[in-house]
N, C-alpha and C positions, 0 to 999 in steps of 0.2 A: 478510522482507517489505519491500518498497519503498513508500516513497510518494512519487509524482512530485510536484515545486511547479513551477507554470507562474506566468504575471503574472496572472491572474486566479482561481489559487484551485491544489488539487488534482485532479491527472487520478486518479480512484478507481477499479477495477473494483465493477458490480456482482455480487454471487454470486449463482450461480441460487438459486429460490425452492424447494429442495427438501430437503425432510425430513432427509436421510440425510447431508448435509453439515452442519459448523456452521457456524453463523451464515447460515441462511438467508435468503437476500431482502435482504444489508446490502451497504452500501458498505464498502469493503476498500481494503488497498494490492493489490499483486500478488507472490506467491509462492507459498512451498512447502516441502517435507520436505528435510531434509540427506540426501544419501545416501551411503552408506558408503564413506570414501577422499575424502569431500569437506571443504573448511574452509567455513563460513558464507558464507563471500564469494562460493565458486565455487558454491557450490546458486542464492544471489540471483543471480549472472548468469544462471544456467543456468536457471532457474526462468521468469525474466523475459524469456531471449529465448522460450522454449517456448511461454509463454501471452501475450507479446504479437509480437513479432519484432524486439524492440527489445534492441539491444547498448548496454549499459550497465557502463563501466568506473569511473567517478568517482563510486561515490555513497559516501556519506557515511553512517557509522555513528550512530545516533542514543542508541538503547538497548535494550533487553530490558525482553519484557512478559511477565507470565504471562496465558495465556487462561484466567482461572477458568471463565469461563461457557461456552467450547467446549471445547474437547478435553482441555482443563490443561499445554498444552501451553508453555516458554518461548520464548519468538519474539523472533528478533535483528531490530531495524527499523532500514532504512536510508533516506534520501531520496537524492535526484536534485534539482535545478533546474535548469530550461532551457525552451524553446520548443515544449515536446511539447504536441501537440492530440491531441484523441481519433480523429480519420483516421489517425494514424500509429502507430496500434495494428493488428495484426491478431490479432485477439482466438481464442486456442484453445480457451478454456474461460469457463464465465460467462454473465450475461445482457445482457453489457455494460458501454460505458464512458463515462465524463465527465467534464467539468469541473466542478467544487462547489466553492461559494465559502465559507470557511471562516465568513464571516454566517450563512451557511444552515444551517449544522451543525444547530444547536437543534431543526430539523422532520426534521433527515434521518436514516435506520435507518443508522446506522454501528454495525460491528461493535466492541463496547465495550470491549475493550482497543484498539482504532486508537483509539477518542475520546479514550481516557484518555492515549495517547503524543502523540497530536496537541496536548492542552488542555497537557499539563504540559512537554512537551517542541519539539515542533513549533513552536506560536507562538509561545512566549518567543522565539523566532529567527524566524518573518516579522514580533513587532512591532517589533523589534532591526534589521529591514534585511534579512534575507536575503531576496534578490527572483530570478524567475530572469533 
């Protein structure tokens, strides 16, 4: 999974609001499944150009999360930062995309292992300086 940092926050996918996916209805990075013959890296590109159209070679390894509450799934997270808006997305799957300012977090349905990598990992490096 990716999460992009921009100068004013995270550009997030929303996931549709439907039953049969987890994490219904939350803010997200943007990804997807490894598929067989691939290394973690090459699924995130591959993932990320397919659901936004964006080529993304530099992103940066964060950490690994287990998704208790969806699928139980362990998920390799990586970020990006740079100048991406949400026009320079063209969104393949989803209800949608944003900027969300990590103040906001608190009122916002993010999917809760992204919160937990965000809280623990993520901002210790935007209070630290990482800007994009």
């Amino acid at each position: 999974m990716l999460l992009i940092v921009t100068g004013d926050g995270l550009l997030l996918h929303h996931r549709d609001d439907k039953p049969e996916i987890a994490h219904p209805g939350c803010w997200a990075g943007f990804g997807g499944a490894v598929e067989d013959g691939e290394t973690v890296e090459q699924a995130l590109r591959r993932e990320v150009k397919e659901e936004t159209g964006l080529v993304v070679e530099d992103a940066v390894f964060l950490t690994e999360a287990l998704d208790h509450e969806g699928d139980g799934r362990l998920v390799s997270l990586f970020y990006v930062a740079g100048d991406y808006r949400p026009e320079d997305i063209d969104l393949q799957e989803g209800a949608g995309v944003a900027i969300q300012r990590t103040a906001d977090f608190p009122h916002l349905k993010v999917t809760p292992f992204v919160r937990r990598v965000i809280d623990s990992h993520l901002q210790p490096l935007l209070e630290a300086g990482l800007q994009a």
